[in-house]
DODRENSE-767644 format. One record per residue (C-alpha): x, y, z. Coordinates in pm, 1 decimal. Layout:
c1,c2,c3
X,Y,Z
...
! end
This chain:
c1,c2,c3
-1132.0,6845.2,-1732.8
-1347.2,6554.1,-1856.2
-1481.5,6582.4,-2176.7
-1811.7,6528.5,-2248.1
-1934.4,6263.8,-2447.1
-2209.5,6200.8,-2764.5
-2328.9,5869.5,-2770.9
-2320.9,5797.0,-3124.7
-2475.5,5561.5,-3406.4
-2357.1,5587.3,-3791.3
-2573.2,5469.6,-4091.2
-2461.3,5420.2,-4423.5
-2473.0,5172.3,-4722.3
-2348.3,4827.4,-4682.3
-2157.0,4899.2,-5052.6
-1993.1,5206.3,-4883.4
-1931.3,5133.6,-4577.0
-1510.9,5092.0,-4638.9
-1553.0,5480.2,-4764.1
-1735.1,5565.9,-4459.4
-1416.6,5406.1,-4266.3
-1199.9,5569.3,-4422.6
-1328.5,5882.2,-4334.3
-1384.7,5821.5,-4011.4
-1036.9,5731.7,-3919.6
-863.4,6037.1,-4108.2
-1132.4,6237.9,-3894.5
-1000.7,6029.5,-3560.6
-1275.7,6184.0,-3353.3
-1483.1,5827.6,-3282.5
-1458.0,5585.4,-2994.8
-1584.3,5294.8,-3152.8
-1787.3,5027.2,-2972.6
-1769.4,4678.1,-3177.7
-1986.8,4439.3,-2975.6
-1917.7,4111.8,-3216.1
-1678.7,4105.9,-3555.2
-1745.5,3896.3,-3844.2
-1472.7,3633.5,-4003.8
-1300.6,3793.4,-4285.6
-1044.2,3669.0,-4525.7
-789.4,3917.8,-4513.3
-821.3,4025.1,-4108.5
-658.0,3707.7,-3957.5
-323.6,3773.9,-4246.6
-260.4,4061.5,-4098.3
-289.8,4040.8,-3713.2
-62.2,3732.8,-3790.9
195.2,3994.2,-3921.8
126.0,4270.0,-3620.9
264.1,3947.5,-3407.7
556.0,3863.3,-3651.0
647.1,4263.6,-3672.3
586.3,4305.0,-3254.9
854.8,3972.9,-3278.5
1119.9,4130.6,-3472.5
1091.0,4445.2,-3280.5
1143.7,4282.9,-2933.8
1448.7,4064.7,-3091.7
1607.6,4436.2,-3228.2
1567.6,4583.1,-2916.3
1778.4,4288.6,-2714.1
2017.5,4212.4,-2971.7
2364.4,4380.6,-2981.3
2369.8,4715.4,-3179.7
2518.0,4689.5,-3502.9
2778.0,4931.1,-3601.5
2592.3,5137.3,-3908.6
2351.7,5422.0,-3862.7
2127.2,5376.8,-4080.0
2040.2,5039.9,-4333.8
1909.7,5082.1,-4668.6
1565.7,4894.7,-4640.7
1203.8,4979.3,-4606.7
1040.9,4853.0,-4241.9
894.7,4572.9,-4441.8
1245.6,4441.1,-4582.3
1367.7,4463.1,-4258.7
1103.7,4279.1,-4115.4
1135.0,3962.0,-4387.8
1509.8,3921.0,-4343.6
1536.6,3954.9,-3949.4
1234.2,3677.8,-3990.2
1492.7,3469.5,-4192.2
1780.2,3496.1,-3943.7
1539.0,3461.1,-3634.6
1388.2,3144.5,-3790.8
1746.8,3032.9,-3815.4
1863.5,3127.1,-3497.3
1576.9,2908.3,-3395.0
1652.3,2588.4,-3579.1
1991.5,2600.6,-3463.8
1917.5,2660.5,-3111.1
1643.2,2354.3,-3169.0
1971.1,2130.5,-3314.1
2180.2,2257.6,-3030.6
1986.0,2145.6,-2758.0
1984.2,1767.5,-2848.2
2326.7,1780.4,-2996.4
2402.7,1869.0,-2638.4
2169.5,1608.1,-2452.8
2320.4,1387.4,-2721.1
2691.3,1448.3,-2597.6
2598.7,1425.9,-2238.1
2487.5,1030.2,-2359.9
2765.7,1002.3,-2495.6
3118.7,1178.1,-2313.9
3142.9,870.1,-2084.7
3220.7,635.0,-2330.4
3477.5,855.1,-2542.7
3501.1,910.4,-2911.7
3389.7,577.9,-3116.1
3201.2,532.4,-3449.3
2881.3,366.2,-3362.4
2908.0,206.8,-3685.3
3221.0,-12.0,-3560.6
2982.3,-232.2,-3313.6
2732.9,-292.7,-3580.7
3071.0,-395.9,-3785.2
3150.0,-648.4,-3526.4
2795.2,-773.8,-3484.5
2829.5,-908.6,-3845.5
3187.2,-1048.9,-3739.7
2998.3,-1269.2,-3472.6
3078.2,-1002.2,-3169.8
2793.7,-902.9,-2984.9
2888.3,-535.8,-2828.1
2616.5,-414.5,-2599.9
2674.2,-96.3,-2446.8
2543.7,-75.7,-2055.3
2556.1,130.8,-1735.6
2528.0,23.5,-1337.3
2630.7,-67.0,-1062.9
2932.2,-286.0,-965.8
2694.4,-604.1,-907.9
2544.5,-540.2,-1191.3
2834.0,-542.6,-1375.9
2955.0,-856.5,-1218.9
2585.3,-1014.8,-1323.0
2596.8,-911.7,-1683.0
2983.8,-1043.0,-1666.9
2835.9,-1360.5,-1691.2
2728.5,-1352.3,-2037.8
3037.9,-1251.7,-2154.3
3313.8,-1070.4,-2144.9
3262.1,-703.2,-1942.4
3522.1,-435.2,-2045.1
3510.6,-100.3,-1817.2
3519.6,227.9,-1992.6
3424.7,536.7,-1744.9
3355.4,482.4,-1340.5
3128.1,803.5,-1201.7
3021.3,795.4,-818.5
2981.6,425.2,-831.4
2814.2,395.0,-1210.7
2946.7,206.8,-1442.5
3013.6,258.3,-1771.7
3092.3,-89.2,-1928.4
3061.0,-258.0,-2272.3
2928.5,-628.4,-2265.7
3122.6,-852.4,-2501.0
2987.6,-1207.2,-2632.0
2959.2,-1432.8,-2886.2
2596.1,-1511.7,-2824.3
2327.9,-1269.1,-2902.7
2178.5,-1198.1,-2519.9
1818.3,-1069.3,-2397.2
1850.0,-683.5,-2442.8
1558.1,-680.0,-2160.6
1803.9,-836.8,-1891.5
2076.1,-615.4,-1951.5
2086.1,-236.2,-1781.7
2129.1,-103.0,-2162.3
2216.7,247.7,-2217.1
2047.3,440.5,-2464.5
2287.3,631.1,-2747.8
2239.5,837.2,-3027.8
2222.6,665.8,-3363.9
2492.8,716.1,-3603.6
2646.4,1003.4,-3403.2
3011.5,1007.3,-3208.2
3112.1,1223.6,-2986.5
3368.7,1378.9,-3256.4
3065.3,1457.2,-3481.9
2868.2,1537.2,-3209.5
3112.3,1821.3,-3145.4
3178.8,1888.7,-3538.4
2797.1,1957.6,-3561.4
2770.9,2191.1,-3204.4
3023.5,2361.8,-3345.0
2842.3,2455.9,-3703.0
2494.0,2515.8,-3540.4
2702.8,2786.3,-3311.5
2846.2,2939.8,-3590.1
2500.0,2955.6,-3769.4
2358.6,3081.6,-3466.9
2631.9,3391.5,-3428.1
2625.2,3422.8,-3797.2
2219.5,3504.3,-3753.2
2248.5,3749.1,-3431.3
2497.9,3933.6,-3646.0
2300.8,3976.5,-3951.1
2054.3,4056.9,-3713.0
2255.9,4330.1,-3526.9
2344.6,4496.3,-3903.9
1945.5,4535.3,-3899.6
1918.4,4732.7,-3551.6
1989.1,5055.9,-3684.9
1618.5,5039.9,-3884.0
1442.6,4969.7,-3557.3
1270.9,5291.8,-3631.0
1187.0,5168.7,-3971.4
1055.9,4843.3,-3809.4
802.4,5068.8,-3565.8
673.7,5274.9,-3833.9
589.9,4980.1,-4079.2
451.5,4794.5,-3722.6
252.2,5140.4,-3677.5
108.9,5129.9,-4052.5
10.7,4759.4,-4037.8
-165.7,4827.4,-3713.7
-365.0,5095.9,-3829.7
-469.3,4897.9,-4120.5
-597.5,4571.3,-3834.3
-797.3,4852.3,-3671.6
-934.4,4960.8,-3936.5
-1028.5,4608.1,-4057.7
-1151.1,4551.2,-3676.1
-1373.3,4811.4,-3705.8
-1504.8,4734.6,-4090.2
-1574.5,4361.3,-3951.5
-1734.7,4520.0,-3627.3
-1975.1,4688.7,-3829.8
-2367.0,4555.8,-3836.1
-2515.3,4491.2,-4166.5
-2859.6,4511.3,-4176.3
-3001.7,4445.1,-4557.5
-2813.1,4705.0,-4782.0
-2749.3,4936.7,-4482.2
-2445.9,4908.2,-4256.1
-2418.2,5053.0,-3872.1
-2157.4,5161.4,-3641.8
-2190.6,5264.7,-3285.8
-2011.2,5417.4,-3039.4
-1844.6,5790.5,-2844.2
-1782.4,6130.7,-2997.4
-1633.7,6396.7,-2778.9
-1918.1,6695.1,-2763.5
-1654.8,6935.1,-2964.3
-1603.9,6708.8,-3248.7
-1978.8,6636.4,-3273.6
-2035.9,6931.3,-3523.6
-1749.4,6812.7,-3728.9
-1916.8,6488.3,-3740.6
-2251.5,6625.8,-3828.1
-2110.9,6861.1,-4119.1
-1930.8,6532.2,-4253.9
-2217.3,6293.4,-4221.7
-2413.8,6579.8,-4430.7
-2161.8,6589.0,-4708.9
-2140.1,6223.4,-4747.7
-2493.5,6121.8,-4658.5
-2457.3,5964.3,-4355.1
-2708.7,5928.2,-4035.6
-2630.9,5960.1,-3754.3
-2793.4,6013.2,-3428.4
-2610.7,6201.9,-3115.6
-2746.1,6164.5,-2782.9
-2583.6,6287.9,-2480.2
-2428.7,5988.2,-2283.0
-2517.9,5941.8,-1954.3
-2250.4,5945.8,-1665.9
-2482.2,5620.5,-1564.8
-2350.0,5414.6,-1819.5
-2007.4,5184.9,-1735.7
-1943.0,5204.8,-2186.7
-1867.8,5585.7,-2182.8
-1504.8,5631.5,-2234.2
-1304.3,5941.4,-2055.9
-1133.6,6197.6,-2218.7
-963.6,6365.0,-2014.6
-775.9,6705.3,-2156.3
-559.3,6855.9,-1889.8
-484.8,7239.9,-1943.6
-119.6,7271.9,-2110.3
104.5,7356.3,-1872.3
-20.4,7060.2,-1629.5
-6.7,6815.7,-1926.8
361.3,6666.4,-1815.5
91.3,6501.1,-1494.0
46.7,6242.6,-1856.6
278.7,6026.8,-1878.3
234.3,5947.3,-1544.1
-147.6,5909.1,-1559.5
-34.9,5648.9,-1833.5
241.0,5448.0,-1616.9
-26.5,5332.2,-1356.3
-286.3,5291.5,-1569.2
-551.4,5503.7,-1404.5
-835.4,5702.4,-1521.0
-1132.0,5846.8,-1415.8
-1477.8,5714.9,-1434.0
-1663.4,5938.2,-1693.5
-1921.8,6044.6,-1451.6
-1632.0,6115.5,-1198.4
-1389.5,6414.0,-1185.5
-1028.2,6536.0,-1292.4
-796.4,6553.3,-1029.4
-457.3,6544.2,-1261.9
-371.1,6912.4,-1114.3
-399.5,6821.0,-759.2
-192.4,6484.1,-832.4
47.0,6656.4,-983.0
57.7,6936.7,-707.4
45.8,6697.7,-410.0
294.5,6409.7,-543.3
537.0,6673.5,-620.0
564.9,6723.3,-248.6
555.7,6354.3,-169.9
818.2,6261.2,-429.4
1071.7,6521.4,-270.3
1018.9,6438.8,64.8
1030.9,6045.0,-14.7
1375.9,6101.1,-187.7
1450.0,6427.7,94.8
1781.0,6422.2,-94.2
1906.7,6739.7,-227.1
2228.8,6571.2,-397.8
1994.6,6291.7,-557.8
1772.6,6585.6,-697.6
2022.3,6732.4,-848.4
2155.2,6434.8,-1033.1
1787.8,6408.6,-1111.3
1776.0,6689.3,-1246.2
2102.0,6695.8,-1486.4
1993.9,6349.6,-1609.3
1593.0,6474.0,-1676.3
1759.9,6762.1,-1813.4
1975.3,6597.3,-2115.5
1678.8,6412.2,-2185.5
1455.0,6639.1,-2258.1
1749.3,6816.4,-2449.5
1842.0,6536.4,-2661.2
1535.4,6314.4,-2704.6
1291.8,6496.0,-2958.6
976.5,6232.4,-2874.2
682.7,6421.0,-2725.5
570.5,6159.5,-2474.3
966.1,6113.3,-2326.3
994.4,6495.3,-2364.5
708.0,6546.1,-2104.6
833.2,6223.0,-1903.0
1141.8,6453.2,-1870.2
964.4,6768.0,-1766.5
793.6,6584.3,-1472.7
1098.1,6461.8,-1327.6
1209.2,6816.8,-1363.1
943.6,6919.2,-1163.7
992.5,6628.7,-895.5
1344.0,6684.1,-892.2
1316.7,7054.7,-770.2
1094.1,6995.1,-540.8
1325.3,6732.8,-406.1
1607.5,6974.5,-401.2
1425.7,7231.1,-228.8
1342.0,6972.2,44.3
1685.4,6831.2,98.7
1828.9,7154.0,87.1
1601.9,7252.4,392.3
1652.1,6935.8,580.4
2032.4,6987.1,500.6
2028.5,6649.3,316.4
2291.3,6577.3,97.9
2420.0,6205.3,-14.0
2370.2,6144.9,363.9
2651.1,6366.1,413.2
2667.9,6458.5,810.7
2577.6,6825.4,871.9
2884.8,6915.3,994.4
3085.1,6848.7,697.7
2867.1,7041.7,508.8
2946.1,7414.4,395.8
2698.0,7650.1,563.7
2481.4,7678.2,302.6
2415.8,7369.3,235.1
2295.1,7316.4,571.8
1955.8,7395.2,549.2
1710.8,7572.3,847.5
1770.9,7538.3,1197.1
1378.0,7394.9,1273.0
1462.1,7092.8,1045.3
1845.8,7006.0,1104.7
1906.4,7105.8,1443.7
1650.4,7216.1,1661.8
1550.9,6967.3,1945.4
1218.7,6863.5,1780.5
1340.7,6867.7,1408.1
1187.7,6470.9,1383.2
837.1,6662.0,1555.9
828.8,6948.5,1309.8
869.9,6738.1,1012.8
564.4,6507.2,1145.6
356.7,6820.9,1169.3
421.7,6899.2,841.1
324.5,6555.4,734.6
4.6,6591.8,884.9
-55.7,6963.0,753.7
-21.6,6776.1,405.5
-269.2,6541.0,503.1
-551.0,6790.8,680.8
-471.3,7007.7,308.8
-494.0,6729.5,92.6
-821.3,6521.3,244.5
-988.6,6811.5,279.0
-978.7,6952.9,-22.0
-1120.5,6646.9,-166.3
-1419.2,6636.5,67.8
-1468.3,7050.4,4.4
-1422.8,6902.4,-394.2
-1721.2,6665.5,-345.1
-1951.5,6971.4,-167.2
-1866.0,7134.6,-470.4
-1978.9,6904.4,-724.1
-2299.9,6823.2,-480.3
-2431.6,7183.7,-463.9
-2705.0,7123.1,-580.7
-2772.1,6944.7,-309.0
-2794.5,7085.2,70.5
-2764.7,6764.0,264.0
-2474.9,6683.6,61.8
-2317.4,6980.2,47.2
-2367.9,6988.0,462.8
-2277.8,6614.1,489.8
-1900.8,6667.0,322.2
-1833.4,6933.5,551.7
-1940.4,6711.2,819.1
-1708.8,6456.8,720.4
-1441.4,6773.8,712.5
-1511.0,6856.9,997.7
-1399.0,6537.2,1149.5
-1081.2,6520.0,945.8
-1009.4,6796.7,1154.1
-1086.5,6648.9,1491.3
-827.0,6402.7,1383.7
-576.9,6621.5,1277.3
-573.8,6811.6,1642.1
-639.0,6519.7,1816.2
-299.2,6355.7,1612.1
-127.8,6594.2,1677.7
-170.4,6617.1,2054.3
-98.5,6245.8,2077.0
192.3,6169.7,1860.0
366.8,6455.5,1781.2
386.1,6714.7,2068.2
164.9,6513.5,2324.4
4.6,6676.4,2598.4
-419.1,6785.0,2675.2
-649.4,6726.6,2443.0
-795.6,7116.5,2408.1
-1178.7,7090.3,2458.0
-1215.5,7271.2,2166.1
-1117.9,6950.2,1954.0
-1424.2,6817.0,2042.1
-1639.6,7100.1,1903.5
-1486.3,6972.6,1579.2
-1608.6,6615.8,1671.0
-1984.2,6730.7,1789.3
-2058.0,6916.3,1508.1
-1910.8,6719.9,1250.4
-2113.3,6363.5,1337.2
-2437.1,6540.9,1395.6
-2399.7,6652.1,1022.9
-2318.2,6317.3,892.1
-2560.6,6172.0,1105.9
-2836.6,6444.7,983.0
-2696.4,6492.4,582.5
-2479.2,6239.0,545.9
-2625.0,5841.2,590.0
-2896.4,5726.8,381.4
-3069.1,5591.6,653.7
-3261.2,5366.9,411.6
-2963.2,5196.6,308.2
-2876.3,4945.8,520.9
-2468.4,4906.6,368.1
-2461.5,5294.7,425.6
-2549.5,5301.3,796.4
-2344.9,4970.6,911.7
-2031.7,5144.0,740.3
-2083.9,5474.6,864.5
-1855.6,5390.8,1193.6
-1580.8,5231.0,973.5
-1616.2,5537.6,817.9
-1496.2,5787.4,1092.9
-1203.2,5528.8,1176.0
-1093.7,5530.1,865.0
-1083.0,5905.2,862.7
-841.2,5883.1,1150.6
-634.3,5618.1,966.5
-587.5,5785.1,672.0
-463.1,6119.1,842.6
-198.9,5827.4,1042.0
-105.3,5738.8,676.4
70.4,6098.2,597.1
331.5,5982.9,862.2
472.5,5750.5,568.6
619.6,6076.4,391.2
868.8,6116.0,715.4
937.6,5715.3,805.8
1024.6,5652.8,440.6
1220.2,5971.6,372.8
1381.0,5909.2,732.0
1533.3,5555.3,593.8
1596.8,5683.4,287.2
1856.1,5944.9,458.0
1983.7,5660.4,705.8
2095.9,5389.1,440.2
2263.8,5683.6,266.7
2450.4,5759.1,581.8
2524.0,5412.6,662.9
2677.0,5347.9,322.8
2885.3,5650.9,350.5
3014.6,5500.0,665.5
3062.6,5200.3,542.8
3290.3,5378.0,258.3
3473.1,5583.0,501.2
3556.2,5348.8,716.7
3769.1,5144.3,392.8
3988.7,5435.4,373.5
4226.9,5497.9,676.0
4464.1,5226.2,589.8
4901.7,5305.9,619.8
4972.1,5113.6,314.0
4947.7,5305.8,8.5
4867.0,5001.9,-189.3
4616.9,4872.5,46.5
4484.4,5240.2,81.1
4436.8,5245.7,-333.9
4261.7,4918.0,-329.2
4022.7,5005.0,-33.7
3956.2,5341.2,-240.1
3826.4,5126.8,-523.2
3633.8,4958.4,-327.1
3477.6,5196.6,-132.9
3391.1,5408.0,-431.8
3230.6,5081.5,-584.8
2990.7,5096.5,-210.8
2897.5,5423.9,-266.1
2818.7,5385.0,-636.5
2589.3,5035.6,-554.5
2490.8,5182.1,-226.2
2329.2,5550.0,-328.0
2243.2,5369.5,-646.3
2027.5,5128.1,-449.5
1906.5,5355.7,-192.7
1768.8,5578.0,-451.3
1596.4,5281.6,-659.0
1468.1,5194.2,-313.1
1282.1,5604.8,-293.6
1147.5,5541.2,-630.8
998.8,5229.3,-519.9
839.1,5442.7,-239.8
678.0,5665.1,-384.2
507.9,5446.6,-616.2
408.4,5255.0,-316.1
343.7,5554.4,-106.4
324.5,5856.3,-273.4
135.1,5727.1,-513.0
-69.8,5542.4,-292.5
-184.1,5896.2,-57.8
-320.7,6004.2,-439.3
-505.3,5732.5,-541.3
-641.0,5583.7,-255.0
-629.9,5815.9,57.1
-765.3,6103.0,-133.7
-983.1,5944.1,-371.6
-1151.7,5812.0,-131.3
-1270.4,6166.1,33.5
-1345.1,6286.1,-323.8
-1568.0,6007.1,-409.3
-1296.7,5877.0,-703.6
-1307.5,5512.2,-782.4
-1057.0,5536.2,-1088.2
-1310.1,5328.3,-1296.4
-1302.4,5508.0,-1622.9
-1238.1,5338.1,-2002.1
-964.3,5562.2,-2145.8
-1107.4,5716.1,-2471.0
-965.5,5568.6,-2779.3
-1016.4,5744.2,-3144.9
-1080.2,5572.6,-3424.3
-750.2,5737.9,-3631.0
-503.6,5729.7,-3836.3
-192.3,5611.0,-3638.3
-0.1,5957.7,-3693.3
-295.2,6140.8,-3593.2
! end
């Protein structure tokens, strides 16, 4: 359920106002509003070192692991000597990248000391180092004496030799490092290498203190929001003034501690009206593994909306097992969601785990009654595995599973728009103009059905459905004195056909799903009836190596389906009936990083 909200200003004394803070963020109960924050001296220091920390966290986390378990250091050590060796690893990759531009110049012309032509300058030799084509070769021959060193797809890499200083501006000069050969050139990639390995190891000694790293990264990040918040803060003479959101449970809390450290503080109810209202959204226990989730895409509801995490949950259950429809990929599902949640003690992965628990046996249920398994041909299957007769064998198999598809989406679309009656009962013409717009879900539904999946008459009933569903949107439904309302009111019906049409994605994607699996399998198969024994061991490699890439594939490809579909049906299709707009702020407390 959504929370509701106070909408909350705090008063105290400018001289205590760091106290007050302090409080506050042990208490973690405030969503604070900062509209404008004043320069500080001491704010800008540390954001600087959130980046630096947030640095050497992403360079531990790509590095290779080093081969301790733990390093004796504090998150802040850590932190000041992976700085060092990344600042390192920087200079030399800096030094690298012209020494190599530098040897590019300078391979052609073959190891020489630069200082020798500068040598024979003084001796009354003018060298002058050049590059072109043949006729320019044979022009600049004419001042001298033109010696050939390298020849690449009609370039030329000469030297120019005379005893007259010539005009440097009508000679195709080549530009070269300064006191650099290509000996040195490679003496110094070589030591800028070796510093660069020499860093990424010291740095791999320090991976084992990654956690050490995010803790010290967690501290100095509570400490920037609390300075955020202290800078946020409106002086106004000797009194200081904070605004912003306190959940309707805490509120007493907050009143019994603005009391006892002489505070005001005003609580008004916030109105569901007002786009600043964060949501708080606290989903009953056993539904709370819907989180993580919720958190992936990034959604929340508005705070004047509603909370539909149990029906997401319920409904992309189904959707994720019939995207994947794969028995043997839920089970490997589930043994890997499994070992997760038994290994990894974090909260957040432990519920990530619990969901895909969920999704997997859902998806194993489904495959098992489709028969489904790795693609595997029904046939070849023990009799068990080969799931019921109305979805493997039976004539209209492909027709029964598109019925279903459409029973999901008469179930799902209509619960939202019997959701919004709900929450409009106060309200007769609203209450009557949902079920009018039900109503006509279910003219579509029967009226699908009869043309796509078992096609025949239209039953005149259907349009009972039709007749009295339009006269109650047309009676309880338009505000007929809003113009947008009435011109979108026939869009409206469409789309109410068009989104029951949209279910039909669960079978089409699950359907390809359970073809590439099958063609990979053949694919495999066909690799291993070979009469050499050596060929036959080599083609058993290989076609192992298909299936591997091929189911692995193929089953990245259903996760990327139901994020585009499944997740899709939820967030759009039915949010649309329900009147959700995902719009909301997610609430943020004001708290101590632990907390």
């Amino acid at each position: 359920m959504i929370i509701k909200m106070y909408k909350t200003t705090l008063l105290c004394l400018a001289a205590d106002k760091e106290k007050a803070l302090e409080k506050l963020q042990e208490m973690g109960v405030m969503h604070v509003e900062i509209a404008q924050k004043v320069e500080s001296s001491d704010r800008p220091s540390t954001e600087a070192l959130a980046t630096e920390i947030g640095k050497v966290q992403n360079m531990l986390a790509v590095v290779p692991k080093g081969s301790g378990s733990t390093v004796d250091l504090s998150g802040k050590e850590i932190v000041e000597k992976a700085l060092q060796q990344m600042e390192i690893m920087a200079e030399a990759g800096k030094r690298l990248d012209q020494l190599r531009r530098d040897r590019e110049k300078l391979l052609p012309w073959g190891n020489f000391n630069p200082k020798s032509l500068e040598d024979l300058g003084k001796g009354g030799i003018n060298v002058y180092l050049c590059i072109g084509s043949a006729q320019e070769m044979q022009k600049a021959g004419e001042k001298g004496t033109c010696e050939i060193i390298s020849e690449e797809k009609g370039r030329y890499y000469f030297a120019l030799f005379s005893d007259m200083p010539q005009d440097q501006a009508e000679l195709p000069l080549v530009s070269l490092p300064q006191d650099l050969s290509l000996q040195e050139c490679d003496e110094q990639i070589a030591a800028n290498e070796k510093r660069q390995s020499d860093a990424e190891s010291a740095l791999s000694a320090l991976t084992p203190g990654s956690e050490e790293v995010k803790k010290y990264l967690e501290e100095v990040q509570e400490k920037l929001d609390f300075l955020n918040t202290r800078d946020g803060m409106t002086n106004a003479g000797e009194l200081a003034y904070l605004q912003g959101f306190v959940p309707v449970p805490e509120g007493e809390e907050l009143k019994q501690e603005a009391l006892k450290n002489g505070w005001a503080l005003e609580l008004e109810e916030a109105s569901v009206d007002d786009p600043a209202v964060p949501t708080l959204v606290r989903i009953p226990k056993v539904f709370r593994i819907i989180e993580p989730m919720m958190k992936f895409l990034g959604i929340a509801p508005g705070y004047g909306e509603m909370d539909v995490s149990i029906c997401f949950l319920f409904f992309l259950s189904i959707f994720f097992g019939m995207i994947l429809g794969d028995a043997g990929y839920g089970v490997l599902l589930m043994v890997a969601s499994t070992a997760i949640w038994l290994k990894v003690k974090n909260p957040e992965l432990r519920r990530a785990a619990r969901l895909m628990q969920v999704f997997s046996t859902v998806t194993i249920i489904w495959g098992w009654l489709c028969g489904s398994w790795f693609g595997i041909s029904l046939e070849k299957l023990p009799e068990f595995m080969r799931g019921v007769g109305w979805l493997t064998t039976d004539k209209y198999k492909d027709n029964n599973v598109q019925l279903l598809c459409f029973t999901l989406a008469i179930m799902h679309l209509t619960t939202g728009r019997l959701w919004a009656a709900a929450l409009k009962w106060g309200s007769i013409r609203g209450v009557l103009g949902e079920i009018g717009w039900a109503l006509i879900l279910w003219g579509n539904f029967f009226l699908t059905l009869k043309l796509l999946v078992f096609p025949g008459a239209i039953p005149s009933w259907v349009m009972y459905f039709y007749g009295s569903g339009l006269g109650l949107v047309v009676l309880c439904g338009i505000n007929w004195k809003d113009p947008g309302d009435i011109f979108n009111f026939p869009f409206g019906v469409i789309g109410t056909f068009v989104d029951i049409l949209s279910y039909i994605r669960l079978f089409a994607v699950g359907m390809s799903g359970a073809y590439i699996a099958s063609s990979f399998n053949d694919m495999a198969a066909g690799l291993w009836n070979q009469s050499s024994p050596v060929v036959m061991a080599v083609c058993i490699v290989i076609g192992i190596g298909i299936l591997l890439v091929g189911h692995g594939l193929n089953l990245a490809l259903c996760f990327m389906g139901v994020l585009v579909h499944g997740v899709r049906l939820n967030t759009l299709e039915f949010s649309n009936h329900i009147g959700l707009r995902w719009a909301g702020r997610p609430y943020k407390a004001f708290s101590k990083q632990q907390k």
